[in-house]
N, CA, C and O atoms as CSV, one atom per row, in Angstrom:
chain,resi,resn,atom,element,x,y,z
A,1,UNK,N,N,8.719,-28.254,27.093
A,1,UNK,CA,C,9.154,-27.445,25.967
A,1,UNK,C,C,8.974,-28.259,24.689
A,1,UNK,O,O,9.656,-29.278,24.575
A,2,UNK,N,N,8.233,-27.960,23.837
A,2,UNK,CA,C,8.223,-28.115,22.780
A,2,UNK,C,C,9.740,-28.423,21.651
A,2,UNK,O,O,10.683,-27.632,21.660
A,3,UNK,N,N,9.727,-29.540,20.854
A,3,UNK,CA,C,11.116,-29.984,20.042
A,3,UNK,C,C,10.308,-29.357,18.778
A,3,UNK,O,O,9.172,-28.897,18.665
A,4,UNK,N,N,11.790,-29.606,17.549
A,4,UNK,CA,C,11.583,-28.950,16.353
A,4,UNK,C,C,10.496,-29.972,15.458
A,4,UNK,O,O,10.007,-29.677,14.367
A,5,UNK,N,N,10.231,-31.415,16.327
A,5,UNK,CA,C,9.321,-31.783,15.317
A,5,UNK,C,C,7.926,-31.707,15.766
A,5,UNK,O,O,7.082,-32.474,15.302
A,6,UNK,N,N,7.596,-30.657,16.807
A,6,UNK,CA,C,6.197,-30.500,17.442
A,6,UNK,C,C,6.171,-29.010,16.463
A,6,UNK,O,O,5.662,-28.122,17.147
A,7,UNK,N,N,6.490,-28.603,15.359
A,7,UNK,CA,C,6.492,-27.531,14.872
A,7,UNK,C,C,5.904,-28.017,13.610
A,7,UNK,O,O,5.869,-29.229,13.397
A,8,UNK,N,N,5.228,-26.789,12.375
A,8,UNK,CA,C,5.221,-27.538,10.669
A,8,UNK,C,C,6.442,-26.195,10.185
A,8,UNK,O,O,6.557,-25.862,9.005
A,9,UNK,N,N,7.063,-25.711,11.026
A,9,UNK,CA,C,8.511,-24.733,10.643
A,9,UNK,C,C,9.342,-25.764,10.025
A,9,UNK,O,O,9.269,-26.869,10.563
A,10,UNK,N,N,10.098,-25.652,9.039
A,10,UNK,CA,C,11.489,-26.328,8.891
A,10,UNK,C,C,12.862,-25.353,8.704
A,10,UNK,O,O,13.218,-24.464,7.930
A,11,UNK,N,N,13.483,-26.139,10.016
A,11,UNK,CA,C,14.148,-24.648,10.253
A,11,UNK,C,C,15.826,-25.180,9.654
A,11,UNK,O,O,16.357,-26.223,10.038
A,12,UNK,N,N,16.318,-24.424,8.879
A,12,UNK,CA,C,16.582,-22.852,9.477
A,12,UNK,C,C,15.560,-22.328,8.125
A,12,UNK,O,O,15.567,-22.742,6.966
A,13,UNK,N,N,14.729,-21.297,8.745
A,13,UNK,CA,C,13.807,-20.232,8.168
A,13,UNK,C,C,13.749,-19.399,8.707
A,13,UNK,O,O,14.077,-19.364,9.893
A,14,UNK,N,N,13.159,-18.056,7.830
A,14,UNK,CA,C,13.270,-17.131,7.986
A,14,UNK,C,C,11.940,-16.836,8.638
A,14,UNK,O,O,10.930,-17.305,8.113
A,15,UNK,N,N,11.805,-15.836,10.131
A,15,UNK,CA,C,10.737,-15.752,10.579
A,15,UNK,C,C,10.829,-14.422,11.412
A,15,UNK,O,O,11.875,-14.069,11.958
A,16,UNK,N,N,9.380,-13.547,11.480
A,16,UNK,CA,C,9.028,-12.221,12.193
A,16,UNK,C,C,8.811,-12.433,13.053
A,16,UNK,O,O,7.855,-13.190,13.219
A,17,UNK,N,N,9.435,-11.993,14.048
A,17,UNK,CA,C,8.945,-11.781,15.208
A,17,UNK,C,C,8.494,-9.984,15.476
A,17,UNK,O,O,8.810,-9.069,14.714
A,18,UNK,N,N,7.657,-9.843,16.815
A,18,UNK,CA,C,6.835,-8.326,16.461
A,18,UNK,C,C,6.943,-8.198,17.693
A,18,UNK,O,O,6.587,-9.211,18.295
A,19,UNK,N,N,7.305,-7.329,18.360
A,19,UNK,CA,C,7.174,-6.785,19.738
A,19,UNK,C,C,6.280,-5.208,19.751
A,19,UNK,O,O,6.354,-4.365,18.857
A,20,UNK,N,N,5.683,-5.133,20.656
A,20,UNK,CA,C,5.014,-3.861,20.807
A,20,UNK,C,C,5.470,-2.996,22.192
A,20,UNK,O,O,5.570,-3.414,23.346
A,21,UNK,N,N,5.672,-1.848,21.736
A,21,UNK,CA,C,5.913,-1.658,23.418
A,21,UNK,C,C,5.531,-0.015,23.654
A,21,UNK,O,O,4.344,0.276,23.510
A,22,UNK,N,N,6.284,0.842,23.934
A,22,UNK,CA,C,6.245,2.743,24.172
A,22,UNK,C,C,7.062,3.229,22.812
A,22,UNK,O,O,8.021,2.701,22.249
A,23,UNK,N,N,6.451,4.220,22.553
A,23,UNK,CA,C,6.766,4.600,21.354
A,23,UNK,C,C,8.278,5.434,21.834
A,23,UNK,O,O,8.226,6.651,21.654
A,24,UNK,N,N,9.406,4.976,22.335
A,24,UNK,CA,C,10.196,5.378,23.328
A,24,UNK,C,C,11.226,5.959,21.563
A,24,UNK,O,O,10.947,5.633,20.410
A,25,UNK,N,N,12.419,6.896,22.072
A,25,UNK,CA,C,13.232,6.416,20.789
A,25,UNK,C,C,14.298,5.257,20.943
A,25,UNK,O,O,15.093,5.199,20.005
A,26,UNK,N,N,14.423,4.559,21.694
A,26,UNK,CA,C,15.227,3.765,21.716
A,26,UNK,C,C,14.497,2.228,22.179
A,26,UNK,O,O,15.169,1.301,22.630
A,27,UNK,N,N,13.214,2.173,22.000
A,27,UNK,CA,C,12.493,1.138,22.013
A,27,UNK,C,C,12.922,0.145,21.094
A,27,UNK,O,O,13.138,-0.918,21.676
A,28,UNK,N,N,13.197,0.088,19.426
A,28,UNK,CA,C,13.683,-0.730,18.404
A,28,UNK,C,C,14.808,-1.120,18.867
A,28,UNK,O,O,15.104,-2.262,18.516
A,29,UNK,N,N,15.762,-0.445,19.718
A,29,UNK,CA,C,16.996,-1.000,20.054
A,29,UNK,C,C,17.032,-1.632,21.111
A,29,UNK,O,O,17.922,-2.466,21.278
A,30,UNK,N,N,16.216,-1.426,21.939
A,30,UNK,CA,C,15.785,-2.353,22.937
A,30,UNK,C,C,15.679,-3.795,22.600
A,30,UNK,O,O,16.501,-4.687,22.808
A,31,UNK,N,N,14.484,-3.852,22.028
A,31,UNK,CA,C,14.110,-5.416,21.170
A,31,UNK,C,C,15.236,-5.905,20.709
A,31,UNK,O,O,15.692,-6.946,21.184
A,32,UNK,N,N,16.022,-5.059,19.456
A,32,UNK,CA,C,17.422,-5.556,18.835
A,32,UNK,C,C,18.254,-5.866,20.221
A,32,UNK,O,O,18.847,-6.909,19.946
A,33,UNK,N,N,18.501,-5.611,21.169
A,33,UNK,CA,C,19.323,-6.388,22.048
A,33,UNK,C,C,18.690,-7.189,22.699
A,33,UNK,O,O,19.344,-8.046,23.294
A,34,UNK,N,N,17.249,-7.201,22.816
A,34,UNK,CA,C,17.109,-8.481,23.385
A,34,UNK,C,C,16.915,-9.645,22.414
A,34,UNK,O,O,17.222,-10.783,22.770
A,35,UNK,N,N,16.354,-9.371,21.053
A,35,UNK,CA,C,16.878,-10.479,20.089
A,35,UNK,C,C,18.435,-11.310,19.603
A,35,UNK,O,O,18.706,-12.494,19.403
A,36,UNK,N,N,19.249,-10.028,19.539
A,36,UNK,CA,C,20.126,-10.388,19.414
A,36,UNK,C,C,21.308,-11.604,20.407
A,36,UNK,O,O,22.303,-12.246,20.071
A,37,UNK,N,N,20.546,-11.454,21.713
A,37,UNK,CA,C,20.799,-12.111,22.896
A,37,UNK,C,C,21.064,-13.914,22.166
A,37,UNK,O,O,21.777,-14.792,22.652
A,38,UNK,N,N,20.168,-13.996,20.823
A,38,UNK,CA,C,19.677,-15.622,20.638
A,38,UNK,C,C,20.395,-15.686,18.933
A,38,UNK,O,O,20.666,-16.704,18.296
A,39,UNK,N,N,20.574,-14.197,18.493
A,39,UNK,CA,C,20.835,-14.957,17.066
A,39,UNK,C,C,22.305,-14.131,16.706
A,39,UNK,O,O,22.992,-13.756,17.656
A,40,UNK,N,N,22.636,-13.936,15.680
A,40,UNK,CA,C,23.677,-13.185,15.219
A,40,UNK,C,C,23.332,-11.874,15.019
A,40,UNK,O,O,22.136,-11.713,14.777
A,41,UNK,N,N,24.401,-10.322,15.060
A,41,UNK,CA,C,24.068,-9.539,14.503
A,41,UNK,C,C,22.841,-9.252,13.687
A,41,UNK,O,O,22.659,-10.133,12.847
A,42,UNK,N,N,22.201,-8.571,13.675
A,42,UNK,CA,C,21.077,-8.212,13.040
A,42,UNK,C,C,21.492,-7.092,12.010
A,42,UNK,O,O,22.212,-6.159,12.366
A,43,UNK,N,N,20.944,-7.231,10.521
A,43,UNK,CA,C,21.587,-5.920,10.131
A,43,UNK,C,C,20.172,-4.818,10.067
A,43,UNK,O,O,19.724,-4.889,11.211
A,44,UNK,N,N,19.687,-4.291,9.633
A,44,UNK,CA,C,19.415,-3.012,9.577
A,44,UNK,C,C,17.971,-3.447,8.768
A,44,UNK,O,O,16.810,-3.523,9.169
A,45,UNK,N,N,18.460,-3.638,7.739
A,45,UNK,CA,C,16.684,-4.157,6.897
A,45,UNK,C,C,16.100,-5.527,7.772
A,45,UNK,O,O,15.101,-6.159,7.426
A,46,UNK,N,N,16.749,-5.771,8.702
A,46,UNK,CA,C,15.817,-6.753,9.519
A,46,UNK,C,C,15.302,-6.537,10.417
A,46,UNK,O,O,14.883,-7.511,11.042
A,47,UNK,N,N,15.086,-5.354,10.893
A,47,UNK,CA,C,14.273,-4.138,11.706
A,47,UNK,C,C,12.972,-3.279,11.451
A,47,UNK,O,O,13.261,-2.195,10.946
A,48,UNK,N,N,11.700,-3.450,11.648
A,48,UNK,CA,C,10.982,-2.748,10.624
A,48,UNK,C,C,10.096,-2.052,12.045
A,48,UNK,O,O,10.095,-2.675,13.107
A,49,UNK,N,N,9.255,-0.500,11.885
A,49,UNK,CA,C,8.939,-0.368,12.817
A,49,UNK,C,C,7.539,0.429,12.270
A,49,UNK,O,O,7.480,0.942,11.153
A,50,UNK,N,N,6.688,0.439,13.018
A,50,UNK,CA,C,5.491,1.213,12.645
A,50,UNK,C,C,4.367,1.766,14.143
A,50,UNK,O,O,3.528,1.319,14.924
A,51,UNK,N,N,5.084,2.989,13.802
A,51,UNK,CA,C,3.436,4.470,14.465
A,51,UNK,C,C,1.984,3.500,14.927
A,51,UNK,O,O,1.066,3.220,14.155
A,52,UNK,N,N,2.053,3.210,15.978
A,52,UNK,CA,C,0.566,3.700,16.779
A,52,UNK,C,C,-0.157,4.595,15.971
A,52,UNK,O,O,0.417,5.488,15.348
A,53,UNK,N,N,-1.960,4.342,15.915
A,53,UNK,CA,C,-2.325,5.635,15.273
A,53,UNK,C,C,-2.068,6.907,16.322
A,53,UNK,O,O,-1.663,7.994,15.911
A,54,UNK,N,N,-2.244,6.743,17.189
A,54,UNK,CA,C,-1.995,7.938,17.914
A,54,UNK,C,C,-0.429,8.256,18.762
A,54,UNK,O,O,-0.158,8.812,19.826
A,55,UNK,N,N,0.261,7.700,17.861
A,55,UNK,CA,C,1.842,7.262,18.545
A,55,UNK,C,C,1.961,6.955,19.991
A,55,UNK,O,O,3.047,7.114,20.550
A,56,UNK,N,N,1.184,6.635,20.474
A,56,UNK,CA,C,1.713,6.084,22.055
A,56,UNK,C,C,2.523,4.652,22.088
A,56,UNK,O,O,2.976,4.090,23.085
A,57,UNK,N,N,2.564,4.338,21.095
A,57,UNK,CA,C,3.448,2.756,20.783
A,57,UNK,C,C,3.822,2.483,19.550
A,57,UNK,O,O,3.398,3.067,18.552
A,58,UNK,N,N,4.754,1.448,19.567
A,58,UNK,CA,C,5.583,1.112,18.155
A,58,UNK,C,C,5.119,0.155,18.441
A,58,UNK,O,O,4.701,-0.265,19.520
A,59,UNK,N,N,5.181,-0.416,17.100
A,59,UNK,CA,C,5.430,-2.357,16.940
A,59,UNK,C,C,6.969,-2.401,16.333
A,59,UNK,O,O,7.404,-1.450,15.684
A,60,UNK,N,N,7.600,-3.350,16.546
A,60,UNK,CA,C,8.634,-3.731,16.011
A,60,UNK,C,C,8.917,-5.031,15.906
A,60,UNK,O,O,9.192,-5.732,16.880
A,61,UNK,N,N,8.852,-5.596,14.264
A,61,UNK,CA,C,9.162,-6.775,13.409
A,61,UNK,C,C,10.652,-6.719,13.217
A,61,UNK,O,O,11.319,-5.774,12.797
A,62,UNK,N,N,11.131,-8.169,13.687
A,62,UNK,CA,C,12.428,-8.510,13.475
A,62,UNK,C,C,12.267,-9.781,12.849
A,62,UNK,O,O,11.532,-10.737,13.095
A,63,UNK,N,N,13.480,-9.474,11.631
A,63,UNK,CA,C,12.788,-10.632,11.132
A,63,UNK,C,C,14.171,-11.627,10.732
A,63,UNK,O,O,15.042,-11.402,9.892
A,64,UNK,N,N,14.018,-12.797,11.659
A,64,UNK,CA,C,15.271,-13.400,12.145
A,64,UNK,C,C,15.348,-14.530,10.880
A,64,UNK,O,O,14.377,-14.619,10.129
A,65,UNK,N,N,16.423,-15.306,10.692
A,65,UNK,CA,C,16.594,-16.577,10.235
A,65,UNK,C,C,17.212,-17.891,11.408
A,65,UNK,O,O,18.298,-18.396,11.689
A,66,UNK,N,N,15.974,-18.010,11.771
A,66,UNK,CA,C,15.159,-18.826,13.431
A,66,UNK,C,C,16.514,-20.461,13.004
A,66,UNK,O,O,17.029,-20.537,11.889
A,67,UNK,N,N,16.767,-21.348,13.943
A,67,UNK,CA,C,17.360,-22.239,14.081
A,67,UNK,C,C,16.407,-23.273,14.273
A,67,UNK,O,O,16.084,-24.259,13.610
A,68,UNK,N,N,15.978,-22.703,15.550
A,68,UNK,CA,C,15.262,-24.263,16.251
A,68,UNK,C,C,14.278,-23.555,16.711
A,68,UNK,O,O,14.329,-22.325,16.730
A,69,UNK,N,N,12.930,-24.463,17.278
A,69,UNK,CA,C,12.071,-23.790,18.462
A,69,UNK,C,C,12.399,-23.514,19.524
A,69,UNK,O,O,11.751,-22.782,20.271
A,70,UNK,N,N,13.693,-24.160,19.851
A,70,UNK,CA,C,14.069,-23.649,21.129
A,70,UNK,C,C,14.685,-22.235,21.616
A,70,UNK,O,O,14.635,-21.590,22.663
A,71,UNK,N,N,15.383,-22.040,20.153
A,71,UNK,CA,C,15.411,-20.531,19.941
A,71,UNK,C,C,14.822,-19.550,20.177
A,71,UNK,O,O,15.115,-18.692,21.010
A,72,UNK,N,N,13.496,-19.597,19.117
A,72,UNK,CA,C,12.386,-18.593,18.927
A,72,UNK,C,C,11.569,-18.827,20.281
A,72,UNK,O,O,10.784,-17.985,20.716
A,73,UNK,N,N,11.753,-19.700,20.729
A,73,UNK,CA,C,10.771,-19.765,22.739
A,73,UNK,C,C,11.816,-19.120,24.073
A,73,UNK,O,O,11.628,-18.870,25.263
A,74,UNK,N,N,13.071,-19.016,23.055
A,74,UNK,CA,C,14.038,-18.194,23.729
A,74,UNK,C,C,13.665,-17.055,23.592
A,74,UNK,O,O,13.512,-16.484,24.672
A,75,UNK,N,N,13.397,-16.323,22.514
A,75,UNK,CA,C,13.582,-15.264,21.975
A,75,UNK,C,C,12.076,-14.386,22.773
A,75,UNK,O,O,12.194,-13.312,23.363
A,76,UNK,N,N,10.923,-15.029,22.632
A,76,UNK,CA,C,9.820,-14.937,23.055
A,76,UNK,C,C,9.422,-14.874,24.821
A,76,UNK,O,O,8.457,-14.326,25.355
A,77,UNK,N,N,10.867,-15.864,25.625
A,77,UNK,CA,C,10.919,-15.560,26.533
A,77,UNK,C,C,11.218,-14.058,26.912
A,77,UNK,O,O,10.575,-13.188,27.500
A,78,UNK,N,N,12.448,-14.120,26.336
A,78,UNK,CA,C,13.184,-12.942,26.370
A,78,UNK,C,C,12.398,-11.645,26.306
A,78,UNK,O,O,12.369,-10.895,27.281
A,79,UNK,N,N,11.875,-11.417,25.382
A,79,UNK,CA,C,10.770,-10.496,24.911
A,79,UNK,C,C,9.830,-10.188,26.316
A,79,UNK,O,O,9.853,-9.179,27.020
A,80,UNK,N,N,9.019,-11.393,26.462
A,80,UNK,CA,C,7.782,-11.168,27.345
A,80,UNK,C,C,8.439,-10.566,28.952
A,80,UNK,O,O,8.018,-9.574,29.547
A,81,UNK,N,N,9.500,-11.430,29.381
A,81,UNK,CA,C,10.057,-10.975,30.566
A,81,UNK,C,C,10.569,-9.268,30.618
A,81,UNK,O,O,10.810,-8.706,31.686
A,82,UNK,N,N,10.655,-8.732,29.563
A,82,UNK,CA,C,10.861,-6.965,29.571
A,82,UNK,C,C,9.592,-6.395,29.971
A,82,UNK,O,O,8.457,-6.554,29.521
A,83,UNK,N,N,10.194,-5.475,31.221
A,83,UNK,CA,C,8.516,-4.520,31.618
A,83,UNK,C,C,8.263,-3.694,30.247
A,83,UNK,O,O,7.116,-3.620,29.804
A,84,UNK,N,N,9.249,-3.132,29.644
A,84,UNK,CA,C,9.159,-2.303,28.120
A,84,UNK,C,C,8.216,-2.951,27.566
A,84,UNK,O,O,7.268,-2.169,27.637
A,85,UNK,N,N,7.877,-3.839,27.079
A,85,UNK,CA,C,7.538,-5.245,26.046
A,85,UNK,C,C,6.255,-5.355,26.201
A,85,UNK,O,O,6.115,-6.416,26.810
A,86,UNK,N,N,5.012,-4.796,25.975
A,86,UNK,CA,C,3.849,-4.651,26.372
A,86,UNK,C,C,3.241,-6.003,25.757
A,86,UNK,O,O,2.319,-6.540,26.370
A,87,UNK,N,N,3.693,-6.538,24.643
A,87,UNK,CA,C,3.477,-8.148,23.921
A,87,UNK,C,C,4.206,-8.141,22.847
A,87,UNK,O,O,4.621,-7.242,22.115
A,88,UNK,N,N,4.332,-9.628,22.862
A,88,UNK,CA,C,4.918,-10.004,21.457
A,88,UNK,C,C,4.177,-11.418,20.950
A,88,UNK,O,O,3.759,-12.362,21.620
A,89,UNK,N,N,4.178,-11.132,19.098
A,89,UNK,CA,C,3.565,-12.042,18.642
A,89,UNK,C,C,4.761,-12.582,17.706
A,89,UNK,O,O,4.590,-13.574,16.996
């Protein structure tokens, strides 16, 4: 696992994370609980979501204020291990 000085992040910063998954309606809230798993409450403008051209999927940007790398490789775990979670960048 990678430490905070194998990074050029200096944390604490503010950083997006993007999950993609089924354009489900409760897909954004999905992600929000599995992010939230690593950071504090999330409020509302830190949620951003955007239409597939042909809506078969969302992306959803959360956009955290990250601690450590060990965090955000948390967070990324977290993410990838959901069958929902088609990728995250």
């Amino acid at each position: 696992m990678a430490s905070d000085t194998d990074t050029p992040l200096q944390f604490p910063c503010r950083f997006p994370i993007k999950a993609v998954g089924p354009a489900d309606d409760d897909f954004a809230e999905h992600v929000r609980e599995l992010v939230e798993k690593h950071t504090d409450p999330l409020p509302e403008e830190a949620i951003q979501s955007r239409d597939s051209r042909q809506g078969s999927f969302v992306s959803i940007t959360v956009t955290i204020e990250a601690t450590s790398r060990a965090q955000l490789d948390a967070i990324y775990r977290e993410l990838t291990a959901s069958d929902r979670v088609k990728f995250a960048l």
